[in-house]
N, C-alpha and C positions, 0 to 999 in steps of 0.2 A: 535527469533527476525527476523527481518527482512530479505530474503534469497537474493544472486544475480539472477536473472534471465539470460537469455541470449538468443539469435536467434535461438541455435541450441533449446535447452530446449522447446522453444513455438513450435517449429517445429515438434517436437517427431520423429514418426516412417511416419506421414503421408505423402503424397504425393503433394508436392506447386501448385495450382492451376497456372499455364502458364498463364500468363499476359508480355505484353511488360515491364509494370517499373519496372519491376523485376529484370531489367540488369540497369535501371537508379544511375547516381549517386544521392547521399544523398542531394544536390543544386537543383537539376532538378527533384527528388521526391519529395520536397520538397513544390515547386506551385502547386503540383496534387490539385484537389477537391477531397475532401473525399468520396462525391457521383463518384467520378469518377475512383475509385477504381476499382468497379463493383467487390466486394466480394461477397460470401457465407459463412453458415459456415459448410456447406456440405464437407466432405474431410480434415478439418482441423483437428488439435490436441486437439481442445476445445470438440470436438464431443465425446470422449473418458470419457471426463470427465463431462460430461453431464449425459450420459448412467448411470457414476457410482451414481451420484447424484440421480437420478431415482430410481436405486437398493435400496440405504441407505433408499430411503423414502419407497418403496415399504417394506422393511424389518420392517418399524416400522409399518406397518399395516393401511399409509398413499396413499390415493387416488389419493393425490393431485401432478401434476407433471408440473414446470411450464416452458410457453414458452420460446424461448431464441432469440436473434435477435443480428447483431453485429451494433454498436454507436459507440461512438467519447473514451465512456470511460463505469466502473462498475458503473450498478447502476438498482435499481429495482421502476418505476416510481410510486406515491401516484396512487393508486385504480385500477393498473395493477398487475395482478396474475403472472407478467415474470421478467427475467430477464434480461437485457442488457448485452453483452462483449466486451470490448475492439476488434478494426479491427486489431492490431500490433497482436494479437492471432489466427490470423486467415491467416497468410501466413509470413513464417520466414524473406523475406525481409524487412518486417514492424516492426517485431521484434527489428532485426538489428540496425533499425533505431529509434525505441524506447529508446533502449542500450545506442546509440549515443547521441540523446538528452537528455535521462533524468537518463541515467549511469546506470539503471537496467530497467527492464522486469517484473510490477506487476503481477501475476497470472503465471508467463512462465516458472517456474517446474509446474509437474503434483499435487505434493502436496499442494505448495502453491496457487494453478488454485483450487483444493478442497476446502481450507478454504477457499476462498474470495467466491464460489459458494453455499456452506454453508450459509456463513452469508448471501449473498441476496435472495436466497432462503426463510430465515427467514421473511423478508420483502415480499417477494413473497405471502407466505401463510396467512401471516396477513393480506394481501388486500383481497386472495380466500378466507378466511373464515371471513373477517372484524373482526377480531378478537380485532383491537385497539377501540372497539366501547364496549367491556366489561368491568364491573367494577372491577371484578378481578385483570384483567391485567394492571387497570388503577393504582388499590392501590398495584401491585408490583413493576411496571416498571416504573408507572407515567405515566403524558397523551402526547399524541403525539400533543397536540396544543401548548404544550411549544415549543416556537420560537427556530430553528439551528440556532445557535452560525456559524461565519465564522471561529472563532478559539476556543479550549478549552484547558485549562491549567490540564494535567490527576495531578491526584497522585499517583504513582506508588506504594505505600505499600499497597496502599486501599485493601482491601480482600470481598469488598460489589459487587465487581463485578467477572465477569469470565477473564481470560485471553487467548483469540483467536488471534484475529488479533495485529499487530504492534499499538503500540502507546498506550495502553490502552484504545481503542476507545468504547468498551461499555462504559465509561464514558464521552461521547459525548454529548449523546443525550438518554432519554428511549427509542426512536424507535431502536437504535443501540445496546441499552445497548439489550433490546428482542433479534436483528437478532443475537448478538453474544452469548448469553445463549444458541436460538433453535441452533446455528452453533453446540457447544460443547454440547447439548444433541444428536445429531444426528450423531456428528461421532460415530462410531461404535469402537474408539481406544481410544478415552477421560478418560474410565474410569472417570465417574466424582463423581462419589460415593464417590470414594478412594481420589482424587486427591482433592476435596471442601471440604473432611470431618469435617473441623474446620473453614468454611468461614462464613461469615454471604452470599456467592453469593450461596449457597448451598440449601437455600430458593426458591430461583429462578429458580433450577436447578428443585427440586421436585414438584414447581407448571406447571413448563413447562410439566417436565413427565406425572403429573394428564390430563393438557390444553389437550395433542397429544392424550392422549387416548379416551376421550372424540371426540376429529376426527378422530380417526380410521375408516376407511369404511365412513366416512361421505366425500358426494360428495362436490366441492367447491359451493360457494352462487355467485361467481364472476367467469365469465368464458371467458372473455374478450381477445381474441389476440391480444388486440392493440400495435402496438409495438413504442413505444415514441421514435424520433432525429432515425427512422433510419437510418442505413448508406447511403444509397440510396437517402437521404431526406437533409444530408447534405452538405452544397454548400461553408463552411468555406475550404481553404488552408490549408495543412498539416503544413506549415509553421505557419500562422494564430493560428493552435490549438496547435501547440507547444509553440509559443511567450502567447500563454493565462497560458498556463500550469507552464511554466517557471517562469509568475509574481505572480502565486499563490504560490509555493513551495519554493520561492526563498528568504524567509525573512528571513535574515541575523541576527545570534546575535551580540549582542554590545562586544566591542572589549575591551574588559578588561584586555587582556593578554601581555602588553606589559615586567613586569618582572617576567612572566614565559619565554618569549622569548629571555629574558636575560641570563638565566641559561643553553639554548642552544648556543647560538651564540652572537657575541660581534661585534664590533666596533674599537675596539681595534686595536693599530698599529701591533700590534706580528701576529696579524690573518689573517693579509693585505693579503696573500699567499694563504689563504686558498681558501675551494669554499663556492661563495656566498648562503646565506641562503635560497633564493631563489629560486637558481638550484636545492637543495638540496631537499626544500620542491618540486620539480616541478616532482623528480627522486622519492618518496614518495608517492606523492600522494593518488595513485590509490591503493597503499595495505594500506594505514592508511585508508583513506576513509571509505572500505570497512571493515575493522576492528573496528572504530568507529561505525558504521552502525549495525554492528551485535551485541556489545554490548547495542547500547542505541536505537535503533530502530528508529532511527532520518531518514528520509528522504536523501538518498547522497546526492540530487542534494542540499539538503539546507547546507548538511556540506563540499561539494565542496564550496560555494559560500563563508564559511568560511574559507576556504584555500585562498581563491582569496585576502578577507582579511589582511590574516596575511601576504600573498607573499608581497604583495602592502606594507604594514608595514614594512617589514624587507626592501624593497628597500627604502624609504624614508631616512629610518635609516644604509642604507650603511650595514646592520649586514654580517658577515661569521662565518662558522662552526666552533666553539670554542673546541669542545671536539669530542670523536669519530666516527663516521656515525653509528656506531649499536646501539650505546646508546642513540645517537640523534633522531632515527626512535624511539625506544623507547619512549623516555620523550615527540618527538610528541604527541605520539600514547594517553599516557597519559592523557598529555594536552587538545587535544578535546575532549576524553571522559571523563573528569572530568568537564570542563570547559558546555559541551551538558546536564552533568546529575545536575550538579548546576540549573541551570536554569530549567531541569524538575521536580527538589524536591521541589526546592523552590518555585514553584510555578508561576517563571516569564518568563518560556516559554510556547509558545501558538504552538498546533499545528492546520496547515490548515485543515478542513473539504472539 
């Protein structure tokens, strides 16, 4: 599921390129331009992990190895053979400030900086070799002119797809559902033989192996360095690109829980004494959060904002701590991740693209 990231994590062994806002506080970093960073990704911890991505492909008997540029965010642009990487990976104070606004660090261990390189890699190569223009790949994966969804509701028992990244997100989009099959044909620890042996995504798995050999030693048809939004290019505020990020990730589910909330905490004259429900959830948080997190691969920043929620609920309703503090962090814990996987079975949560 989902890992934490952190500042130290994106930072590795490498050495911070020396910039002044590097000593800024997080208010005052905050109005920088992004062009005004003035990064590389020369000396960073991403470099590392780039190399290894080159090896994996060089190991399959693959030519192809694509550019990399640092952006606002991940992402491999239509009919560019490269990759985009987030700037917060490319110098720990950015990291830092990643953590702060959005409670973790995408790609900021070295493993989880792999799978997301992976999967846009996949995207990378099907623009070098236009690969999404074959009929093949049209009648496995479906065509890429099916219109992205801004939300898609997975189903998690599905076995038509592979499981790589958070969310079930080959079940996005065909262009996604491809980059994450080539992701898990390409790691070299997948074992996907063993691991799909009874999937209907196991299909998938053996046309992609036929698709790469067929490119083996074949050089790309698209050789293009363009590099799309790069950072240098743009002139939005750190602030700006966090207030965008925030109203994307930030949808809240519907508040159903007011008697589960019941069965922690009360109202009650006898409880007057105790501590409010609120403090309590406030002294919580941050280990349920990320405990929910790793279970249901929910986004934190969306299952903070449901914390914010239930806080606001339990003050309306005057509630305090009815039963024990360990049992209570408990039946939380629960709570949201019963309450997160409700809504991703049944099919009435959406996740953002």
């Amino acid at each position: 599921m989902k890992q934490v990231g952190s500042a130290e994590a994106a930072s590795g062994r490498s050495v911070p390129q020396q910039l002044e806002w590097a000593e800024w506080r997080d208010e005052k970093l905050l109005d920088l331009r992004l062009c005004d960073l003035r990064l590389t990704l020369e000396g960073s911890q991403i470099t590392d992990q780039i190399r290894q991505l080159y090896d994996e492909l060089a190991a399959r008997g693959l030519l192809f190895r694509p550019h990399c540029w640092l952006s606002d965010e991940w992402f491999s642009p239509d009919g560019v053979p490269g990759i985009a990487v987030p700037f917060y990976l490319a110098h720990p104070r950015l990291a830092q400030l990643e953590l702060a606004q959005m409670l973790e660090v995408e790609g900021g261990t070295p493993d989880w900086c792999m799978r997301i390189l992976r999967h846009e890699a996949g995207h990378a190569l099907e623009n070098a070799y236009r690969v999404r223009r074959r009929r093949d790949r049209q009648a496995v994966f479906g065509k890429s002119t099916q219109p992205y969804p801004k939300f898609y509701s997975p189903k998690p028992y599905s076995k038509s797809y592979v499981l790589h990244l958070d969310m079930w997100y080959a079940q996005s989009h065909p262009d996604e559902d491809f980059a994450e099959t080539f992701a898990v044909w390409l790691n070299p620890q997948s074992l996907w033989r063993e691991r799909y042996a009874d999937w209907p995504a196991l299909k998938k798995l053996e046309y992609m192996d036929g698709l790469m050999s067929t490119l083996a030693g074949a050089r790309p048809s698209v050789a293009t360095k363009q590099r799309v939004d790069s950072l240098s290019r743009l002139r939005k505020t750190l602030r700006e690109h966090y207030e965008l990020k925030h109203k994307h990730y930030g949808t809240p589910h519907p508040t159903f829980y007011d008697r589960d909330l019941r069965k922690i905490f009360s109202d009650a004259p006898e409880y007057r004494t105790k501590t409010t429900a609120a403090e309590f959830l406030a002294r919580v948080r941050q280990d349920v959060r990320r405990e929910v997190a790793s279970w249901t691969g929910e986004y934190q920043y969306t299952i903070d904002r449901v914390f914010d929620d239930i806080m606001a609920r339990c003050r309306e309703q005057n509630l305090r701590l009815a039963i024990p503090e360990e049992k209570a962090k408990l039946n939380v814990t629960i709570l949201m991740t019963v309450q997160t996987m409700n809504y991703l079975h049944g099919g009435h949560h959406r996740v953002a693209l």
